[in-house]
C-alpha positions in Angstrom: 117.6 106.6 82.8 116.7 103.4 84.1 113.9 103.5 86.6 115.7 101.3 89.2 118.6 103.2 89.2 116.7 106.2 89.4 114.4 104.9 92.3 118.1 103.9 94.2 119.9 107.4 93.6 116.7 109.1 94.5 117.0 107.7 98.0 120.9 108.4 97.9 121.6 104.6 97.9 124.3 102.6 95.9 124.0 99.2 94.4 125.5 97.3 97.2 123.0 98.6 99.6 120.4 97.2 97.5 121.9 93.8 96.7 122.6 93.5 100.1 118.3 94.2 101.5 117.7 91.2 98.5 120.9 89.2 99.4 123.0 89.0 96.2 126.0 90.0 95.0 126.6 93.9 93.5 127.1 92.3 90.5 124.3 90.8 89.9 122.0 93.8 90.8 123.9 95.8 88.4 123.1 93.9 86.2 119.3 94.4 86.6 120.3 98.3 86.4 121.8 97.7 82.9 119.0 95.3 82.1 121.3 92.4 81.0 119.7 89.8 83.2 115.6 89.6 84.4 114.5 90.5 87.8 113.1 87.1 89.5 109.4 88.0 90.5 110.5 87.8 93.7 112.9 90.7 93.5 110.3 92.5 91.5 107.9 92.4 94.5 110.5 93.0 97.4 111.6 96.2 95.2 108.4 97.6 94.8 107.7 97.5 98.4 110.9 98.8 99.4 110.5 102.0 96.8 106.7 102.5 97.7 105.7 101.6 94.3 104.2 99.0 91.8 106.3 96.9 89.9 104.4 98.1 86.7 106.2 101.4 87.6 110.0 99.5 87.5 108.7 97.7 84.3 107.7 101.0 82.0 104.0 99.5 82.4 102.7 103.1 83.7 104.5 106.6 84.6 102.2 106.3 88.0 104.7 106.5 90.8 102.6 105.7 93.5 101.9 101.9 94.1 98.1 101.0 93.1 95.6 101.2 95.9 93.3 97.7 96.9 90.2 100.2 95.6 91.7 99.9 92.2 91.1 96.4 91.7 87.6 96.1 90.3 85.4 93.3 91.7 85.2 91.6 87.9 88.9 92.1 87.7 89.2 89.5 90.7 88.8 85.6 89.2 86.6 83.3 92.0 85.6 79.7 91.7 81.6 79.3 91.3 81.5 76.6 93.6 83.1 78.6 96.7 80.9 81.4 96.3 77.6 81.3 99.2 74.5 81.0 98.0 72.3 83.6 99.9 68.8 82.2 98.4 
C-alpha cells in the first residue's frame, strides 16, 4: 500500500481533507497517492509534520515511523563555513 494513503486512512481521513490542509484540488493529491505526479518539497515537508513523521518515511527511505530526533544529526553531518566559526585562542 502506498504509505500516504496508509498514513491518511490511519487517521480516518479521505483525500479531500488532505488537499484541502495543503490547498489543492482532490485530484491532484490523488495523484501523489497513485504516484503519477511528484510531491513538491513543500508538500513533502507540510505532510511529514502533519503525520508526525520524516519525509524519508513517505519516500520508502527508512521503515522508521517516527520522525528523526535533532540528537540524530551528528555534529560532522552539519556543513559550516570556516570563516564564521569563533576562534577561542
Amino acid at each position: 500500500m502506498n504509505r500516504l494513503r496508509e498514513l491518511r486512512e490511519d487517521k480516518d481521513l479521505l483525500q479531500k481533507d488532505i488537499a484541502s490542509l495543503l490547498n489543492i484540488d482532490q485530484s491532484n493529491y490523488s495523484r501523489y497517492e497513485l504516484e503519477k505526479i511528484n510531491i513538491p518539497i513543500e508538500t513533502l515537508h507540510k505532510l511529514a509534520d502533519f503525520y508526525h513523521t520524516s519525509v524519508d518515511y513517505i519516500l520508502y527511505r527508512t521503515d522508521i515511523r517516527n520522525p528523526y530526533t535533532k540528537s540524530i544529526i551528528c555534529e560532522e553531518d552539519v556543513p559550516y563555513e570556516e570563516d564564521k566559526v569563533k576562534q577561542t585562542n
